[in-house]
C-alpha positions as CSV (number, residue, x, y, z in Angstrom):
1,X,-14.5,69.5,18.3
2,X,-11.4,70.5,17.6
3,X,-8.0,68.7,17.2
4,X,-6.6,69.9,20.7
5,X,-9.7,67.8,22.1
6,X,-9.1,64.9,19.9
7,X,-5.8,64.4,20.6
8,X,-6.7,64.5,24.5
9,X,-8.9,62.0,24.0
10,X,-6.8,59.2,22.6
11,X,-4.7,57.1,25.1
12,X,-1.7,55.2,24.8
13,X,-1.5,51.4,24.2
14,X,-0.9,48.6,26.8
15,X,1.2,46.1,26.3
16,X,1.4,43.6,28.5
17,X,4.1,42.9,30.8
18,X,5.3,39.7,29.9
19,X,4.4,38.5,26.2
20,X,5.8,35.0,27.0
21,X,2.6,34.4,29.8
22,X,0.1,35.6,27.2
23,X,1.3,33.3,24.7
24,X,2.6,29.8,25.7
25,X,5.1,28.6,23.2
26,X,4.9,24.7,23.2
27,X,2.5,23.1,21.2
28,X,0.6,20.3,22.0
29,X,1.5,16.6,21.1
30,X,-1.7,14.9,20.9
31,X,-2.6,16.1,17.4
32,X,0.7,14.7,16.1
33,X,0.6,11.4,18.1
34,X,-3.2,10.9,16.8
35,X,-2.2,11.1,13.3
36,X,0.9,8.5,13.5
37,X,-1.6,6.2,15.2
38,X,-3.7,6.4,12.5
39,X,-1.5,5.5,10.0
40,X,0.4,3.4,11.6
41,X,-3.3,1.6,12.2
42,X,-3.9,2.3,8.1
43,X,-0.5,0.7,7.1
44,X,-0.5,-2.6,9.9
45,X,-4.3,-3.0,7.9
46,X,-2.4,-2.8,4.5
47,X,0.4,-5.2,5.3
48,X,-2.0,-7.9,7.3
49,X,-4.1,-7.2,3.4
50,X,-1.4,-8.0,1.7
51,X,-0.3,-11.0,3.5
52,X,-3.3,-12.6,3.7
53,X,-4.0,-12.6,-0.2
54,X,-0.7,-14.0,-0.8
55,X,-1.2,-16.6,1.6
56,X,-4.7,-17.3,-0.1
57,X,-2.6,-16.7,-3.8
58,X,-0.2,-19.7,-2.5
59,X,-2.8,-21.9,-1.6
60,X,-4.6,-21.7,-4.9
61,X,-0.9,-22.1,-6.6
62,X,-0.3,-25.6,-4.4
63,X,-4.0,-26.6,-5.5
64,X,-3.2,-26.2,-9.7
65,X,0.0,-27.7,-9.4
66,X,-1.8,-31.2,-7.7
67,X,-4.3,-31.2,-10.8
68,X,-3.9,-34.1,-13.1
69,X,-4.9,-33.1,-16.2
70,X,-1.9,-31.0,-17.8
71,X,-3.9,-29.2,-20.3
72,X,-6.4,-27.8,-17.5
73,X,-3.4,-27.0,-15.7
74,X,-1.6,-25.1,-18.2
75,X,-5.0,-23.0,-18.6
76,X,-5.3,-22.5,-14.8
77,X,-1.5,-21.5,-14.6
78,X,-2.1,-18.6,-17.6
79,X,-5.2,-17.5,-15.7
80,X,-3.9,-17.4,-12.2
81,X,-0.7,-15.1,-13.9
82,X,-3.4,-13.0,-15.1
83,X,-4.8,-12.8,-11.6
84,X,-1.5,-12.4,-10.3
85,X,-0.7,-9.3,-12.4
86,X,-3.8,-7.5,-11.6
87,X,-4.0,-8.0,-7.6
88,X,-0.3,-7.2,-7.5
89,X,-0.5,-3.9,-8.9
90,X,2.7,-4.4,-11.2
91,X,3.1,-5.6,-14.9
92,X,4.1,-9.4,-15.1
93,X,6.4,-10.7,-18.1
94,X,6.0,-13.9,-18.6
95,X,8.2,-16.3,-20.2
96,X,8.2,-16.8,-23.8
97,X,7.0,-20.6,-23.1
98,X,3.8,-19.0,-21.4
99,X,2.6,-18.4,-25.0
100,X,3.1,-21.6,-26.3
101,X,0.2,-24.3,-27.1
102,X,-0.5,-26.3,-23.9
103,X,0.8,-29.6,-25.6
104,X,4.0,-28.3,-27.0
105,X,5.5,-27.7,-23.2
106,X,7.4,-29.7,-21.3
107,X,7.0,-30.8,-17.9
108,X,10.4,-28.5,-17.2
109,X,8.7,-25.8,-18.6
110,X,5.8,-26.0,-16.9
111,X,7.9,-26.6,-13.5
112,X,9.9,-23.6,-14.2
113,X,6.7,-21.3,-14.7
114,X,5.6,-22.6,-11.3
115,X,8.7,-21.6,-9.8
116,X,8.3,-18.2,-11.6
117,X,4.9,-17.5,-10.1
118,X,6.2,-18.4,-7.0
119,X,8.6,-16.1,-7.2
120,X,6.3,-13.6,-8.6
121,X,4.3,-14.3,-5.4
122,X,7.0,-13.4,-3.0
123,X,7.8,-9.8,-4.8
């Protein structure tokens, strides 16, 4: 073999006629509108999570403020703050009063801390 018969051997290269029919150039939509279903799916689940526990959270709130006893109250109060500040995923500050002995606050204290988890509650 020689080069003379190596070079008759190779042939040219095709191209097709229209590169625009080989390859179409719109994508398809499905993928796109799967994933925004799913996460509009994941985030309705996270918002109908969220509102629920605060519905549950307010309930427990109305249910310490009707107890009688002010001391058990006061103890129920600090611990649903606690509560409050883990399930909410953010740090809570309470007020200075919240560190006080339980007989040394007054019921206008203890009102306004109600308020405040309340508040706390709709953040």
């Amino acid at each position: 073999m020689n080069e003379d018969t190596v070079l008759a051997q190779l042939r040219d290269i095709h191209l097709p006629a229209d590169l625009g029919a080989t390859a179409p150039a719109t994508m398809a939509t499905w993928p796109f509108l799967v994933l925004a279903g799913i996460a509009g799916v994941l985030f309705a689940v996270h918002i109908w999570r969220a509102r629920r526990w605060r519905q549950s959270a307010r309930a427990e709130l109305s249910g310490i403020v009707q107890m009688e006893n002010r001391a058990t109250q006061w103890s129920m109060l600090l611990a649903f703050a606690a509560e409050l500040s883990k399930r909410a995923r953010h740090p809570l500050t309470l007020p200075a009063f919240a560190y006080r002995h339980p007989d040394t606050v007054s019921d206008s204290e203890r009102a306004e801390f109600i308020v405040f988890l309340g508040a706390e509650l709709g953040r």
